[in-house]
N, C-alpha and C positions, 0 to 999 in steps of 0.2 A: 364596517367598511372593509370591502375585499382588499386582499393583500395586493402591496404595488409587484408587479410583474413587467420586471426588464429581461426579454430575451436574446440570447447572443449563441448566435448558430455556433457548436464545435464539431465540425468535420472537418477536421486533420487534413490536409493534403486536394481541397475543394478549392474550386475556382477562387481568386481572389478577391472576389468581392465578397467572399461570405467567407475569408475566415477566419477561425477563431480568435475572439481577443485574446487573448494569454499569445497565441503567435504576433498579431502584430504587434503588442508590447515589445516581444521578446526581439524581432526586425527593428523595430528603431530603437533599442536600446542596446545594439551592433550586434545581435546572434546573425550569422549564416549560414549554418549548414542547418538547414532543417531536418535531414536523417539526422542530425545529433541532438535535436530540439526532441522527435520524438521517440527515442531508443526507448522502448518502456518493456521488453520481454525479458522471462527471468525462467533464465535453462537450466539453473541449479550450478553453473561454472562458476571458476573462480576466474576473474579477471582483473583488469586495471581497469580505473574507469576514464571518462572521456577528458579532455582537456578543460579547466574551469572555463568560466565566460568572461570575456572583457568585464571590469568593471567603470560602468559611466562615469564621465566628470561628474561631481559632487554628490555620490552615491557612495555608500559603504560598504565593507563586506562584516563577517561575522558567524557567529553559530547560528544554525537555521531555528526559527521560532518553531517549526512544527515535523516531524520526521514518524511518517507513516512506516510502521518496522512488519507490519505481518496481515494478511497472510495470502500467500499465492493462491490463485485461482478464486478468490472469495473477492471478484470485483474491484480492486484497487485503482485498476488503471479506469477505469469510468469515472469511480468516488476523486482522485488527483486532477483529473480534470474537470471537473465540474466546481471541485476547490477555486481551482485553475483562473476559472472566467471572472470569478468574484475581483472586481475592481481594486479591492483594500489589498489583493494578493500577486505576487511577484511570481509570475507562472513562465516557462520553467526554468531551476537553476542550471542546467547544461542538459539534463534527461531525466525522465522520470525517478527512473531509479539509478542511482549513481553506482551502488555496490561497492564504496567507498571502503569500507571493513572486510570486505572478502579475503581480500590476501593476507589479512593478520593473524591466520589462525595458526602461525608460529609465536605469535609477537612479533616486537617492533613496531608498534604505532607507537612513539614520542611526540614530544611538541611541537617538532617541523612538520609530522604528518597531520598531528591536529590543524593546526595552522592552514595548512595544506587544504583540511576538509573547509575548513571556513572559508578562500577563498569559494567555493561553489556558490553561494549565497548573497551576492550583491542585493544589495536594497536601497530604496529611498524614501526619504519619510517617513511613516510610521506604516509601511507596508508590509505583509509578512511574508516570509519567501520561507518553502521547507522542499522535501522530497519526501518518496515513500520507495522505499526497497523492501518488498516481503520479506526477501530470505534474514533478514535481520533479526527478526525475534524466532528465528529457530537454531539461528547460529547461534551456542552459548560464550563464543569470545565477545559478540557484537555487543552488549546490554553496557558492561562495564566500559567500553572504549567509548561508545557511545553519551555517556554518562559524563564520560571528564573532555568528549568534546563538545556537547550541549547539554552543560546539567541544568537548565533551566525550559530546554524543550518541552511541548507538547505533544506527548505521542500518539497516535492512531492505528489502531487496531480493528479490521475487518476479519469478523470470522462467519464459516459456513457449516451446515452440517457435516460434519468431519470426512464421513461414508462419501458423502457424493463430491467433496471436496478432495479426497483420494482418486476415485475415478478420474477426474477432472485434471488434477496433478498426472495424472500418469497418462492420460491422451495428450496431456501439451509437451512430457518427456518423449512420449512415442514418436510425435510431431517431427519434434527436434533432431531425433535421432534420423530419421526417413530423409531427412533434411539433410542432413550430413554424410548419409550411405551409410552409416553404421549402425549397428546393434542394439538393442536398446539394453545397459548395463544389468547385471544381474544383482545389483544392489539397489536400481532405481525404485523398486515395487518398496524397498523398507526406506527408503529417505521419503518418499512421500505417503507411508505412513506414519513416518515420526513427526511429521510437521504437521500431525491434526493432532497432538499433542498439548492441546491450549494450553491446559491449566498449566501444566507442567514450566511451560512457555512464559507464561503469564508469572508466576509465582520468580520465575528466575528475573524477568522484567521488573520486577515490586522490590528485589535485591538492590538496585540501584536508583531507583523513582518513586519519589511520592503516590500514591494512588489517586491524585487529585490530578497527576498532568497526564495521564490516559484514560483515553476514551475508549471503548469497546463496542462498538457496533456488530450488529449482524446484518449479514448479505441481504439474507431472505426479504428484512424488514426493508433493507434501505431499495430492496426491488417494488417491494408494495407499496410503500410510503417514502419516498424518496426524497420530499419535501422538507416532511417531519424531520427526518433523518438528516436534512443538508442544515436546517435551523441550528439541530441540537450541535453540529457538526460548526459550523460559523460564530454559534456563543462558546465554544469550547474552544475556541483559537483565538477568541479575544475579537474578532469584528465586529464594528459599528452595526454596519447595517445585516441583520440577520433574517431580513424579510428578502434580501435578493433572490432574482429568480432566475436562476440559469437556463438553457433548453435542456429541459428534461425525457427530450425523446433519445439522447444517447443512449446507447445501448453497451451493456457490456461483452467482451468479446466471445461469441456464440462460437460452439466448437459443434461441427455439422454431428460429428457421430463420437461416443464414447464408449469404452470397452464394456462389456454385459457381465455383471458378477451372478451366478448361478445363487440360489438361496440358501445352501447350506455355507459356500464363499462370504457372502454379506452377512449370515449370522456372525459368523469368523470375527469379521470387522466391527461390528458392532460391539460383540462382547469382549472384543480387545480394549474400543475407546471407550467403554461402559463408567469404569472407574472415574477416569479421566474427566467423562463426562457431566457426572456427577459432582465430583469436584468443582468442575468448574462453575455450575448451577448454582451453590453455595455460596464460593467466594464471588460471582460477580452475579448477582440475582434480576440485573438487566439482560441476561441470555434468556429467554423465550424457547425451552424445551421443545416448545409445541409446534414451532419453526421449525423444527428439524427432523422430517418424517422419519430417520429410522431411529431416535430416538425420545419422539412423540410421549409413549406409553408412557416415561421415565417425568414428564413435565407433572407436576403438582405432589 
């Protein structure tokens, strides 16, 4: 018997007749600012985040059941909202990415800021509400604050081939910068290669979390098989129905041109994340080497 398939258009900012469930949920359960509903870019700043959401008559608030922590430019915001549509889920808690921990990298997250973070997450029923902030699992304050404000979360982890996931990191820095009239930092080329740093990442994540409440997906896969990937992605968050079928023509966000690494530049990068890479192959043997052309040879 073929699988049941309910589709539900998400295009963000389309006429009203078609748009997305997760927004009209969010409309009659009192969101309105829609620029606040879809804030979902992540410039590497530190900021405050947005103001929590009303919470509904006889709805709760609490720790989010699932919080997407890594990793930028490896697809997130396509894979959160396609979470997003699934009916069982409370789509979105004020924006994509809240960047709720950003500012603590003196300290000073206590119990009023916990408290604080749980406000984001109104729910009703047995429905699950989370967020996904990349920059979280490369931040090394965020694992532990994280930890004592949802130690019971389900984390998610999108990763890409590192190399092209560099690239990619530093056309959306350049973006940004052009965007603002400024310069693009002299330090931006090494923050976004320290954040292809999985393993590294990953092993400081396992410090504070069971290995059983994250998921590790790859980009590559969940672009070929998206399906597969949204199943494996809906039984690991605890939903009923795991045959939902969202529209899966969304696309992730396409950057028209990115910077040209010369070949002796890429070999550079590669045998820098080589180790890493390796490592990470080991401890999580759900990565698929072979995924990831420039470090292909390295798979078996």
């Amino acid at each position: 018997m073929p699988a049941r398939k309910r589709v539900f258009p998400l295009r963000p900012g389309g006429p009203a007749d078609v748009a997305p469930r997760w927004l009209t949920r969010a409309r009659s359960a009192g969101y309105t600012s829609v620029r606040r509903l879809t804030r979902h870019s992540d410039d590497g700043g530190v900021r405050n985040p947005p103001s929590p959401p009303p919470c509904p008559p006889g709805w709760r608030i609490g720790p989010p059941d699932f919080v997407g922590v890594g990793v930028q430019r490896c697809g997130t915001t396509r894979w959160i909202r396609l979470i997003g549509s699934h009916p069982e889920v409370v789509w979105p808690p004020a924006a994509k990415e809240l960047h709720y921990f950003d500012r603590y990298h003196l300290g000073g997250c206590g119990a009023r800021e916990i408290a604080g973070y749980h406000e984001f997450f109104p729910r009703d029923g047995e429905r699950k509400v989370g967020e996904w902030t990349p920059l979280y699992m490369s931040a090394p304050w965020v694992p532990a604050l994280l930890a004592q404000a949802a130690p019971q979360a389900r984390l998610l982890v999108l990763l890409r081939d590192p190399v092209e996931r560099y690239i990619s990191g530093l056309q959306h820095d350049s973006g940004h910068a052009r965007e603002q009239g400024v310069s693009l930092s002299r330090l931006t080329p090494l923050d976004a290669f320290a954040r292809g740093l999985y393993h590294a990442q990953l092993i400081r994540l396992l410090s504070h979390f069971d290995r059983s409440q994250i998921l590790v997906l790859q980009y590559e896969r969940c672009v070929s098989e998206p399906l597969a990937e949204l199943r494996k992605t809906f039984q690991f968050l605890g939903l009923r129905d795991v045959e939902f079928v969202p529209d899966l023509t969304i696309t992730p966000n396409r950057q028209p041109s990115k910077p040209q690494l010369d070949a002796a530049a890429r070999d550079a990068y590669v045998a820098a994340y080589r180790d890493d890479v390796l490592a990470l192959a080991q401890a999580f043997p759900e990565i698929d080497l072979a995924l990831w052309p420039n470090f292909a040879p390295l798979a078996g």
